[in-house]
N, CA, C and O atoms as CSV, one atom per row, in Angstrom:
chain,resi,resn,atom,element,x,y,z
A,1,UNK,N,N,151.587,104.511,106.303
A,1,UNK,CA,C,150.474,104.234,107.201
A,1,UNK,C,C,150.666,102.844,107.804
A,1,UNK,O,O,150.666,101.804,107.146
A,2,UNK,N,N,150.828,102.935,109.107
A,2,UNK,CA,C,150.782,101.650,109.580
A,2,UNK,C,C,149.335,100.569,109.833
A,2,UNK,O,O,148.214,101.073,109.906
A,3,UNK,N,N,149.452,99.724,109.898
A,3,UNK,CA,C,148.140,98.644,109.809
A,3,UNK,C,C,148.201,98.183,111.524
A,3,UNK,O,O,149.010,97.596,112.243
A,4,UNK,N,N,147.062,98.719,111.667
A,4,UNK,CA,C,146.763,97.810,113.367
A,4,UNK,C,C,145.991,96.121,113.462
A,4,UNK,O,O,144.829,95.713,113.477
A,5,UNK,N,N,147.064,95.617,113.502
A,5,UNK,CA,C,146.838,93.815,113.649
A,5,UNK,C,C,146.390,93.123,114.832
A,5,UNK,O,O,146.368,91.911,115.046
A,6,UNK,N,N,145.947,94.323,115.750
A,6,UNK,CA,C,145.605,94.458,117.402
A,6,UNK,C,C,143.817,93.733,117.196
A,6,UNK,O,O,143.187,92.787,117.668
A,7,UNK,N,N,143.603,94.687,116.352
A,7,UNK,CA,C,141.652,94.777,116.284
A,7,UNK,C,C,141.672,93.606,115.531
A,7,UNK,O,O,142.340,93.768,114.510
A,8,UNK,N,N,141.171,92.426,115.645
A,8,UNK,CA,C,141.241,91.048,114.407
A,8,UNK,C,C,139.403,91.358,114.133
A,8,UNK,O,O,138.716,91.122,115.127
A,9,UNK,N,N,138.783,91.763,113.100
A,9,UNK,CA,C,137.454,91.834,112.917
A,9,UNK,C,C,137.266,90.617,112.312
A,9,UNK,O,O,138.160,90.082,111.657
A,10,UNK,N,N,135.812,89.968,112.530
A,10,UNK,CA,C,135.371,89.128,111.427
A,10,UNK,C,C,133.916,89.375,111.123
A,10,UNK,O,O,132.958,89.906,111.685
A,11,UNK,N,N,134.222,88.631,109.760
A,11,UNK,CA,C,132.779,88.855,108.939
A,11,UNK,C,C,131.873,88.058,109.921
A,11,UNK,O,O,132.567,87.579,110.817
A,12,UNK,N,N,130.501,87.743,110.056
A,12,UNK,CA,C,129.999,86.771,110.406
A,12,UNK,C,C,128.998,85.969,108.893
A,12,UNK,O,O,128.323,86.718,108.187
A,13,UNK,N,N,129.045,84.695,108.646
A,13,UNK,CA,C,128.965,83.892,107.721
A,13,UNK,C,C,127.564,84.435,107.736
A,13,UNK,O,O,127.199,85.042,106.729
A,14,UNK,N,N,126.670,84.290,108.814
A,14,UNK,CA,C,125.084,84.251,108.610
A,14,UNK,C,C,124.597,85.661,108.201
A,14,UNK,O,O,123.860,85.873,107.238
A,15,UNK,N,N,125.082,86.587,109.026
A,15,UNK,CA,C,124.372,87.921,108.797
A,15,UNK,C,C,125.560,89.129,108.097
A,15,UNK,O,O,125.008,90.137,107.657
A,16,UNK,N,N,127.081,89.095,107.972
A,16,UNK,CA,C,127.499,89.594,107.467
A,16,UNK,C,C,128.090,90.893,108.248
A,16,UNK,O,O,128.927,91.538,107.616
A,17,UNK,N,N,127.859,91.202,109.132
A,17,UNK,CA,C,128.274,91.466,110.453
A,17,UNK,C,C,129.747,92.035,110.747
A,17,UNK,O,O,130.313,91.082,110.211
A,18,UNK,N,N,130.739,92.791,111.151
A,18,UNK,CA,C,131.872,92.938,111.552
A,18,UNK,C,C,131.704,92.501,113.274
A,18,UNK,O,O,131.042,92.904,114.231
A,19,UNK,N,N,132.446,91.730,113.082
A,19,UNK,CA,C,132.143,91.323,115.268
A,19,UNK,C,C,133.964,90.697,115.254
A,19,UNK,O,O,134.837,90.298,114.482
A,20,UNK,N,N,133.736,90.935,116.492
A,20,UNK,CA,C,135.437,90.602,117.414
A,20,UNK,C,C,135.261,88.981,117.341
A,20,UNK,O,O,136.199,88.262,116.999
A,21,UNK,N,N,134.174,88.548,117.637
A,21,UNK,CA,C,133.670,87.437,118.193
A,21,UNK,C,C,132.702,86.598,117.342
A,21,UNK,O,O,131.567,87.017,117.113
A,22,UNK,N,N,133.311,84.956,116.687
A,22,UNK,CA,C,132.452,84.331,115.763
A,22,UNK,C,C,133.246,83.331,116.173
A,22,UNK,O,O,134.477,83.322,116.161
A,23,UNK,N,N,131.911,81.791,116.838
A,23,UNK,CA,C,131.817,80.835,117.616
A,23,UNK,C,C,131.005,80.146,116.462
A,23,UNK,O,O,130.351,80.598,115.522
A,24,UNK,N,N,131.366,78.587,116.995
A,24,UNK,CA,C,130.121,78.020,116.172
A,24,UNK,C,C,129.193,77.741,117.555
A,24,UNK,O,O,129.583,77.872,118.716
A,25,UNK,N,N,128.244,77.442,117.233
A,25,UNK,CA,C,126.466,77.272,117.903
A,25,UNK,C,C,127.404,76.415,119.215
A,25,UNK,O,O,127.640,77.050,120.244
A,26,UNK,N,N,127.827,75.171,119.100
A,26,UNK,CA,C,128.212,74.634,120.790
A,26,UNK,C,C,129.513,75.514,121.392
A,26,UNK,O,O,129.857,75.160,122.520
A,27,UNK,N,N,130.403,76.788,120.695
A,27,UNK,CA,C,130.872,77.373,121.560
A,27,UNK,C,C,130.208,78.187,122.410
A,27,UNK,O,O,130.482,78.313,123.604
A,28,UNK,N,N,128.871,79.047,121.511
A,28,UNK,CA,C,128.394,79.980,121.854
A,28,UNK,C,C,127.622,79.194,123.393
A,28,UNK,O,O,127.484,79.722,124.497
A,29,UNK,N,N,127.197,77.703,122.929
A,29,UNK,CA,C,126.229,77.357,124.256
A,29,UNK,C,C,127.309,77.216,125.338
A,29,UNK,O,O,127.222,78.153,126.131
A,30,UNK,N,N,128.457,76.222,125.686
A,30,UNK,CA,C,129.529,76.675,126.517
A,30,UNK,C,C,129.817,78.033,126.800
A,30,UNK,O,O,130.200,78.327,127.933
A,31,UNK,N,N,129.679,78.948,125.881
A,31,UNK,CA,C,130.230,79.918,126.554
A,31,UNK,C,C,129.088,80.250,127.549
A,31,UNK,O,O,129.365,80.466,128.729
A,32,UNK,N,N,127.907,80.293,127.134
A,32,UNK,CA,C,126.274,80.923,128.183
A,32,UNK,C,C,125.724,79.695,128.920
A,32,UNK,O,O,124.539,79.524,129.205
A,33,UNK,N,N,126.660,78.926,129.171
A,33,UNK,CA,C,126.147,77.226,129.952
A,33,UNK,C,C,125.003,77.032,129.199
A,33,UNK,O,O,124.050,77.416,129.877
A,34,UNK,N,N,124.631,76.609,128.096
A,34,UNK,CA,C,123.854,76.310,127.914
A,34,UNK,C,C,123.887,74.988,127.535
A,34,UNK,O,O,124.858,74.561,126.910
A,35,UNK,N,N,122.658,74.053,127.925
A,35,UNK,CA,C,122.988,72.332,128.371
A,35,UNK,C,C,123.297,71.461,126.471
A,35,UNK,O,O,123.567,71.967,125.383
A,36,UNK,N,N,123.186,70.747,126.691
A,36,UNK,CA,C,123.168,69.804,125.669
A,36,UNK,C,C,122.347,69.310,124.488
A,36,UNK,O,O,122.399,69.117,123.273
A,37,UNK,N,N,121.416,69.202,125.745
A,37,UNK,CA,C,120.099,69.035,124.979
A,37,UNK,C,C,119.747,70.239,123.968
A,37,UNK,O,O,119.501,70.169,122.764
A,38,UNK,N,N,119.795,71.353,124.803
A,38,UNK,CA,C,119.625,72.751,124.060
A,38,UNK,C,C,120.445,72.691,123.003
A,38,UNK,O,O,119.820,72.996,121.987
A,39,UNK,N,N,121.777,72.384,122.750
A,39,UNK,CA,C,122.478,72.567,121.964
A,39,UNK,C,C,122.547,72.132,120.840
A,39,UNK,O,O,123.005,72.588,119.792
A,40,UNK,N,N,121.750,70.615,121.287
A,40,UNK,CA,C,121.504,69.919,120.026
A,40,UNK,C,C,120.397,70.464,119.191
A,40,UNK,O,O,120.383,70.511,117.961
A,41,UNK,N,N,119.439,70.885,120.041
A,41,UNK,CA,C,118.089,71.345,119.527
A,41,UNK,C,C,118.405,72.776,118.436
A,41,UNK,O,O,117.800,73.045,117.398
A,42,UNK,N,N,119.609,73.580,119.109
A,42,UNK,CA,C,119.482,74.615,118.293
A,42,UNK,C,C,120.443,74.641,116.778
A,42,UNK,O,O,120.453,75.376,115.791
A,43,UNK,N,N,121.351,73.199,117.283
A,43,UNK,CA,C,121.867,72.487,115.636
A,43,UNK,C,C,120.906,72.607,114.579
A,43,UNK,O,O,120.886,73.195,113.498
A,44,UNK,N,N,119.875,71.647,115.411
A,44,UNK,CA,C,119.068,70.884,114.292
A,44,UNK,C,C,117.709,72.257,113.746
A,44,UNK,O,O,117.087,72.164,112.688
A,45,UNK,N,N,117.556,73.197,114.566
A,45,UNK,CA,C,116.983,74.303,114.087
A,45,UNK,C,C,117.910,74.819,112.997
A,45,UNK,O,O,117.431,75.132,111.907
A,46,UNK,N,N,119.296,74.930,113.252
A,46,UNK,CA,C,119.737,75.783,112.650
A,46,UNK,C,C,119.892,75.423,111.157
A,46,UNK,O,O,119.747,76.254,110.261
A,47,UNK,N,N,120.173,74.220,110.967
A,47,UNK,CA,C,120.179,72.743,110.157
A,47,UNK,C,C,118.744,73.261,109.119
A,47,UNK,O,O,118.803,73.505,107.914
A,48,UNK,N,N,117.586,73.326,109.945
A,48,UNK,CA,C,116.358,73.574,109.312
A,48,UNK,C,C,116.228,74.545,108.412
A,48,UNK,O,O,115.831,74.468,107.249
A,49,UNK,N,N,116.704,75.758,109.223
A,49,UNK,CA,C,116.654,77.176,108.529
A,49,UNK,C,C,118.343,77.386,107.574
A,49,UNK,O,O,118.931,78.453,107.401
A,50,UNK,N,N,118.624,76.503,107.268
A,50,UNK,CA,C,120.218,76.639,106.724
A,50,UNK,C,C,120.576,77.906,107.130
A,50,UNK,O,O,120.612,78.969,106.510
A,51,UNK,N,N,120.855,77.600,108.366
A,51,UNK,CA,C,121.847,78.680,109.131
A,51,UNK,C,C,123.102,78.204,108.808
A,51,UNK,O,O,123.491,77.045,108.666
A,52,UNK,N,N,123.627,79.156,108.722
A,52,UNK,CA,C,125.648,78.580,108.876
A,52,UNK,C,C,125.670,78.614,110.365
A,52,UNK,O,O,124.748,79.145,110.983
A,53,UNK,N,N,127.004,77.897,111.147
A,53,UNK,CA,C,127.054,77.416,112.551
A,53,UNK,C,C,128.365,77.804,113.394
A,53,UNK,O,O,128.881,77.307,114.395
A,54,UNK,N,N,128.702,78.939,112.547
A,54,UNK,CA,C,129.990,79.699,112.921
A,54,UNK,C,C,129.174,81.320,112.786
A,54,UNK,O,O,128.828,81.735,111.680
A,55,UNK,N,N,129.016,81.865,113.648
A,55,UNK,CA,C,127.682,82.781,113.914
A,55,UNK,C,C,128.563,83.626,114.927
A,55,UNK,O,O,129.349,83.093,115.710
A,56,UNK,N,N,128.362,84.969,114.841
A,56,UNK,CA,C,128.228,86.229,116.031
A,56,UNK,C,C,127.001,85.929,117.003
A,56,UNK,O,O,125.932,85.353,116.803
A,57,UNK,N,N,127.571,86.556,118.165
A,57,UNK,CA,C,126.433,86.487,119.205
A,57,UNK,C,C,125.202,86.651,118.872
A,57,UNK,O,O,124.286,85.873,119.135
A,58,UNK,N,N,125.088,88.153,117.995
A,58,UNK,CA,C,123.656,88.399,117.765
A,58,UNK,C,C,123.294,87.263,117.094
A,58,UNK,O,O,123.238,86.290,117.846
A,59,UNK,N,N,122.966,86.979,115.680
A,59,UNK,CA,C,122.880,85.272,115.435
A,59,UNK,C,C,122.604,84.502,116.206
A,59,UNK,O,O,121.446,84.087,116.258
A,60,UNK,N,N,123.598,84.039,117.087
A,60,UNK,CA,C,123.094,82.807,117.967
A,60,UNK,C,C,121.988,83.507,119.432
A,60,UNK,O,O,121.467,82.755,120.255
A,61,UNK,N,N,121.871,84.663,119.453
A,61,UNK,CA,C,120.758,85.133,120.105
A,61,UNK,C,C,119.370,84.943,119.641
A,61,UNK,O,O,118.290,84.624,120.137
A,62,UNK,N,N,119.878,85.295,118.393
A,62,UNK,CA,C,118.267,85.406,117.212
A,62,UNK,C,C,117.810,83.855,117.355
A,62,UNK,O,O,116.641,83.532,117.566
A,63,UNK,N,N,119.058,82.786,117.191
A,63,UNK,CA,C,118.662,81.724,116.811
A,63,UNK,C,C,118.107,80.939,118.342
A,63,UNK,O,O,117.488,79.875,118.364
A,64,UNK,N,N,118.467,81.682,119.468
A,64,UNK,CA,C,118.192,80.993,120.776
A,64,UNK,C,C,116.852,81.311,120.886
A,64,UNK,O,O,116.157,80.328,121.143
A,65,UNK,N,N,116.064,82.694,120.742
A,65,UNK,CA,C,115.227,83.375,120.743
A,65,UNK,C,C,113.853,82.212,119.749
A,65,UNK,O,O,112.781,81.703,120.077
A,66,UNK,N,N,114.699,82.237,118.448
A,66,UNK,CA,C,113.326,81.994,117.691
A,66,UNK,C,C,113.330,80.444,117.952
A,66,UNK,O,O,112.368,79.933,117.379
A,67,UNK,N,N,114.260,79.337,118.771
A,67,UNK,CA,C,113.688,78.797,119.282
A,67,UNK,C,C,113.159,78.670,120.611
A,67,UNK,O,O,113.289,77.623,121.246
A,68,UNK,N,N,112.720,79.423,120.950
A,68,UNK,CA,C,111.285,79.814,121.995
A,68,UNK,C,C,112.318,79.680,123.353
A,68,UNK,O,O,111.699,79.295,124.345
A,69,UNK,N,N,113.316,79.848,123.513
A,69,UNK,CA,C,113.973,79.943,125.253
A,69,UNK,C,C,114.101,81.542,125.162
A,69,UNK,O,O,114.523,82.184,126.123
């Protein structure tokens, strides 16, 4: 049986997740322009709620969301 090394899955740290795609919090804001200020703000949320900061999209959605943008 051969192994396909094509598909790279990863866990995601926060929710446990199989995703293609795991950014920490200022890639995810570069990647959706999101400014600075925001970025810092959703550190220091994340900081609050001991989020881990290497997160899947959904994650950093949840975490954009529950801080109120």
């Amino acid at each position: 049986m051969e192994e396909d090394f094509e598909t790279d899955l990863w866990i995601c740290s926060e929710c446990g997740k199989e995703t293609d795609t795991i950014y920490t919090i200022a890639e995810w804001c570069d990647e959706k322009g999101i400014d600075d200020e925001t970025k810092g703000y959703l550190y220091d949320l994340a900081d609050k709620q001991n989020m881990c900061t290497d997160i899947c999209e959904d994650c950093f959605d949840a975490l954009f969301h529950a801080a109120g943008f």
